[in-house]
C-alpha positions in Angstrom: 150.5 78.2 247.2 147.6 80.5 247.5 144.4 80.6 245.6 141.9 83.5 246.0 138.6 83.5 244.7 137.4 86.8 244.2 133.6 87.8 242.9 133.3 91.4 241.3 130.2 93.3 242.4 127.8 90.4 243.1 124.5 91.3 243.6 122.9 88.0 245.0 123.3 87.3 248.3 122.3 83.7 247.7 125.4 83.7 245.4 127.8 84.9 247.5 126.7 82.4 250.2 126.8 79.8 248.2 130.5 80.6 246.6 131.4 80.7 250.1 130.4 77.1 250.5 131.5 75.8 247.0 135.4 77.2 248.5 135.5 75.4 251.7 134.4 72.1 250.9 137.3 71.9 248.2 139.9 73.4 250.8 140.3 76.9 250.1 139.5 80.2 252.5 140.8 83.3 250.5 137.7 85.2 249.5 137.8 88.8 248.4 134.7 90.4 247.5 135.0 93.5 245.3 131.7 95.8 245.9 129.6 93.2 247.0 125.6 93.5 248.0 125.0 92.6 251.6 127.6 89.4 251.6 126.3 88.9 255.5 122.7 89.1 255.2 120.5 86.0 256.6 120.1 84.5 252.9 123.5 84.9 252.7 124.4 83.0 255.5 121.7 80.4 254.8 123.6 79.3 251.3 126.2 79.2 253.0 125.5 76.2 255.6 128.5 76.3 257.8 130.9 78.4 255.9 130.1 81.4 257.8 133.6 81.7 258.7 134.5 82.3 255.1 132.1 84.7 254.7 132.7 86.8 258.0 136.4 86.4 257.0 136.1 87.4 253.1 138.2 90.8 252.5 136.2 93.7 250.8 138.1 96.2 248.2 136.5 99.1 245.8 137.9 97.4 242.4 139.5 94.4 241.3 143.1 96.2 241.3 143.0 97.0 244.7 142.0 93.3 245.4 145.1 92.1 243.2 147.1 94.0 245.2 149.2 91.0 246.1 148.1 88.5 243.5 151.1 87.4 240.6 148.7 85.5 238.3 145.1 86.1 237.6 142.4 84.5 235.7 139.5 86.3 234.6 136.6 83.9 234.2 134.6 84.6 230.7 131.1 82.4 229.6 131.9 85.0 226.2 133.6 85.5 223.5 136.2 88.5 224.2 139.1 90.3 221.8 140.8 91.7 224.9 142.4 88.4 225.6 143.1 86.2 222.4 143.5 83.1 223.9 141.2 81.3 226.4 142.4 78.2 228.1 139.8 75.3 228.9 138.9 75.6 232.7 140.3 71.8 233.0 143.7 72.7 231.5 144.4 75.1 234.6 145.8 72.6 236.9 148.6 71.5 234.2 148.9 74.9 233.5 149.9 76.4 236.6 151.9 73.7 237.3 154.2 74.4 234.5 155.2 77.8 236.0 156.9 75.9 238.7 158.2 78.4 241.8 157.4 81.8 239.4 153.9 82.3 240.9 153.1 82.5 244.5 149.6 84.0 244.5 146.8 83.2 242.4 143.2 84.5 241.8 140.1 83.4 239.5 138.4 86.3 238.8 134.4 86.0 238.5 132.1 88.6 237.1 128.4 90.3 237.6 125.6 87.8 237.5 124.4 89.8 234.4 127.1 91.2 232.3 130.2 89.8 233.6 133.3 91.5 234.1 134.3 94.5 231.8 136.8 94.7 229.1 139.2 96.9 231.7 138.8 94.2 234.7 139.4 91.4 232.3 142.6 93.2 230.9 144.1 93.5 234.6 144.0 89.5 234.5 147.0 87.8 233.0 144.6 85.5 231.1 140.9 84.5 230.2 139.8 80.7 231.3 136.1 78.9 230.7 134.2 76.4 231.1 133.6 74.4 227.8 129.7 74.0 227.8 127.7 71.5 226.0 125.0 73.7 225.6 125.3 77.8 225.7 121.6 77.9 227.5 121.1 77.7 230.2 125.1 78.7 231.4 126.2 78.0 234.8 125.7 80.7 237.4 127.7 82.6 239.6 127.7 80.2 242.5 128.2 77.1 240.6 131.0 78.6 237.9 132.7 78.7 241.5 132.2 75.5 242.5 133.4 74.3 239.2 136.6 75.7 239.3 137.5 75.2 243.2 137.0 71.4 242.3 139.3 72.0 239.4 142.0 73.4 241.3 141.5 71.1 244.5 143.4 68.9 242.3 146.5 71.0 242.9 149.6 68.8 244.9 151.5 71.4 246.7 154.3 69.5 246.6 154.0 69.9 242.7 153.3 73.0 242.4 154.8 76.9 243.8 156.4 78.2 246.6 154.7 80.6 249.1 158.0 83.0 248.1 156.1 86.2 247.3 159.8 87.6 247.4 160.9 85.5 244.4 163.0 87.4 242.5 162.8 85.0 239.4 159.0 85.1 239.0 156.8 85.9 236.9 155.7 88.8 237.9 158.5 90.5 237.9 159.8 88.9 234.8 156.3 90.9 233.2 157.4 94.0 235.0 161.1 94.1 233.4 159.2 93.4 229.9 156.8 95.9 230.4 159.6 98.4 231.2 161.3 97.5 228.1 158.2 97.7 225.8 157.6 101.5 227.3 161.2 102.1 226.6 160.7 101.0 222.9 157.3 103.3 222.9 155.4 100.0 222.7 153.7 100.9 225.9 150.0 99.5 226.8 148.0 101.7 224.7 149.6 99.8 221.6 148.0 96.5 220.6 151.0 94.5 220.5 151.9 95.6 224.0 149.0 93.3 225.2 149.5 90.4 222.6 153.1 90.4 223.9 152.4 90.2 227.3 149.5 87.6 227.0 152.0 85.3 224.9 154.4 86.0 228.2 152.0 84.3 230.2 152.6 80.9 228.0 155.7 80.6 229.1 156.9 77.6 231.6 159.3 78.1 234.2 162.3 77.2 232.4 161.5 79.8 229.8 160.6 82.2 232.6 163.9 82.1 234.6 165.8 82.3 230.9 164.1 85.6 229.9 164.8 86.6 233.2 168.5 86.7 232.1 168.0 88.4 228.9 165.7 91.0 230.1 168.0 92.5 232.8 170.6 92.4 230.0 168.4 95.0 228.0 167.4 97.2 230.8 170.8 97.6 231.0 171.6 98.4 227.4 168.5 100.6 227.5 170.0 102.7 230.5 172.9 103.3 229.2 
């Protein structure tokens, strides 16, 4: 299993350095940086107190879809209320619920925002789902660099033995099981600029691995109808 932690256009150094940190001590080094300030500056590296290595290594795209390029499941992280995805799952139910979809997912990212507004309606839609962290308070929220360290203790949790394969070629995972649905919904002319196109494919995301591999079945079974 792989888990990337990928920050969209931070602007703090500090922030970055200290995200860099938060990863390593809970046992992760996949950091992708998506338009970053200047992630190698001296404050940078000063937050980050011996996790230079992360930083130096930390892989630098334009947008978040080019740094999904190779990611099956993503998690946009949200302090706000949003309509693009209806249902936000607690940041402490994410072990549990990556667990259920067994060998289907390979590669996973948590998706953080700007310091100030977040990430946008369109980033948040190229995520599979929307996850928080249940506040008791709603001032002062958490900031970037410690909504990171949050949820690499979170997921630290994570048994490999429990959890997915490193099978990116996996021809009964998820992702492709949303790419046959998607091909059938823009066969049906329910293509993503309808609104049930995205309900449909959030509720997808629910599914365990049982239900994934079972669809599987039924999907290719109406590609084939639908080609005919």
């Amino acid at each position: 299993m792989n888990i990337s932690f990928i920050l969209v256009e931070p602007a703090v150094p500090e922030n970055i350095g200290a995200a860099a940190r938060a990863i390593k001590t809970m046992g992760f080094s996949d950091f992708r940086l998506v338009n970053p300030c200047d992630y190698l500056s001296v404050d940078a590296r000063k937050l980050a107190h011996g996790s230079n290595d992360i930083l130096e290594n930390a892989q630098v795209f334009n947008n978040l879809e080019e740094a999904l390029y190779d990611i099956d499941f993503a998690f946009a992280t949200s302090a706000r209320d949003r309509w693009v995805k209806l249902d936000i799952i607690d940041s402490h139910h994410l072990p549990q619920f990556i667990k259920d979809k067994g060998d289907t997912i390979s590669n996973i990212a948590i998706v953080f925002g700007r310091e100030e507004s977040g990430l946008t309606n369109q980033e948040i839609n190229l995520c599979q789902r929307v996850t928080t962290v249940p506040l008791k308070t709603k001032y002062p929220s958490l900031n970037l660099a410690q909504s990171v360290m949050v949820y690499a203790y979170i997921l630290s949790g994570l048994n490999e033995s429990e959890t997915i394969s490193t099978n990116s070629t996996n021809e009964q995972s998820f992702k492709a099981l949303a790419n046959k649905v998607n091909k059938i919904m823009n066969e049906i002319e329910l293509g993503a600029n309808t609104l049930i196109h995205g309900r449909v494919m959030e509720r997808l995301s629910e599914l365990s691995e049982k239900d994934i591999k079972l669809l599987h079945s039924v999907t290719a079974e109406l590609i084939k109808k639908l080609s005919k």
